[in-house]
N, C-alpha and C positions, 0 to 999 in steps of 0.2 A: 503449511506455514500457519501457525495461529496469529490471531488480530495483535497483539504484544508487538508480534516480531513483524507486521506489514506498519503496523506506527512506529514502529521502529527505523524503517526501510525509510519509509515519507520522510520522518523527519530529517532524515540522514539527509535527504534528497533536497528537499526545502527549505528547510529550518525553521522558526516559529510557525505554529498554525495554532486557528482556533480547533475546539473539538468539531464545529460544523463542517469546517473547510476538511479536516480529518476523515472524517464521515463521509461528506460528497465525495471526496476524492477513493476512499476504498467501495463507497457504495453499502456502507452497515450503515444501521441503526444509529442514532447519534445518541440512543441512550447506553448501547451497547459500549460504545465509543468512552463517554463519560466513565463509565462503571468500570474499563479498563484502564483508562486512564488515571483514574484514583489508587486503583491496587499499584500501577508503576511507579504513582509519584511513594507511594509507600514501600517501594522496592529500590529506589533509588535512583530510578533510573531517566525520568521525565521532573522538571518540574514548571510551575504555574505561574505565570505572572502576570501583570496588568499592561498594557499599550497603548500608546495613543493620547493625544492631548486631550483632545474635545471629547472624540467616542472612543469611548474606552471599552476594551476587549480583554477577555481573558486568555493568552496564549501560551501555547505547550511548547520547551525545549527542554531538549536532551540534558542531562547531565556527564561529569565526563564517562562515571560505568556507564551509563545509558548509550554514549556514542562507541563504547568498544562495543558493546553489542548491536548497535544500529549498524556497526561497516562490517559484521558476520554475517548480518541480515541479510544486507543488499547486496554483500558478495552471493550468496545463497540464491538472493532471487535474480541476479542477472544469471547463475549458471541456468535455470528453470527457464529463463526466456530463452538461453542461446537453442536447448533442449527444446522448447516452444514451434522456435524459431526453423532449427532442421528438420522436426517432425512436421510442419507446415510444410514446408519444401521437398520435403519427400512423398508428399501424397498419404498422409499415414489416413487411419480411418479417422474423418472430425468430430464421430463421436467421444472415438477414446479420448481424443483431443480435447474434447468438452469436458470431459469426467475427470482428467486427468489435470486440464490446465483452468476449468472457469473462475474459481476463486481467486485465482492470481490476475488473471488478465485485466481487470479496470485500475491494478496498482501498477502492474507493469505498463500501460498506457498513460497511467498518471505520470509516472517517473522514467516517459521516452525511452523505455528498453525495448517495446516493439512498435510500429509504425502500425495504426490503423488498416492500412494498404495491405499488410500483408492476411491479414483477416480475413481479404474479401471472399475467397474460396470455401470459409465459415459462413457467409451473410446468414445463411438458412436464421441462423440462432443469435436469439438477439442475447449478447454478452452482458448489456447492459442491466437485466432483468437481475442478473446474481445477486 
């Protein structure tokens, strides 16, 4: 899943965010963040606004293309958690797990697809490093 379609997913999940809040929450670069965030709003599919009486913030929502493809996203990434999800419970090996699921794992935490708890059989690997 590239960073497009995981801002995609948040958004879907949350609804306005700043690019930091964006960032903290996948765990990228928030220059990263910004840089794709531009190419969407010139895609069509995000765009920018102002918030806030006093402190004012710049915050990103979906436009309507932008939410057909945000609820393909997060259909996509809940199927990847359920997949997540049984391959933790069947004892698979948590390397492959790692290799296979780390990139996803601090969005799917962000957006309660899987429970912290069920991680702990991972702890070795700190997820949060990705």
């Amino acid at each position: 899943m590239n960073l497009t379609d995981k801002i995609l997913a948040l958004l879907y999940d949350r609804g306005e965010l700043t690019s930091n809040e964006i960032a903290n929450s996948l765990r990228e670069d928030e220059e990263n963040v910004e840089l794709t965030l531009k190419g969407m709003e010139k895609e069509g599919l995000v765009f920018e606004k102002e918030k806030g009486l006093i402190f004012k913030k710049k915050v990103y929502s979906l436009t309507p293309t932008g939410l057909e493809k945000a609820k393909k996203a997060k259909e996509e990434l809940e199927e990847k958690a359920n997949k997540l999800v049984t391959a933790i419970q069947q004892g698979e090996d948590p390397q492959v797990i790692v290799q296979e699921y780390a990139d996803l794992i601090p969005l799917m935490l962000a957006m309660s697809l899987i429970d912290m708890m069920l991680l702990q059989d991972l702890m070795f690997i700190d997820f949060m490093n990705f």
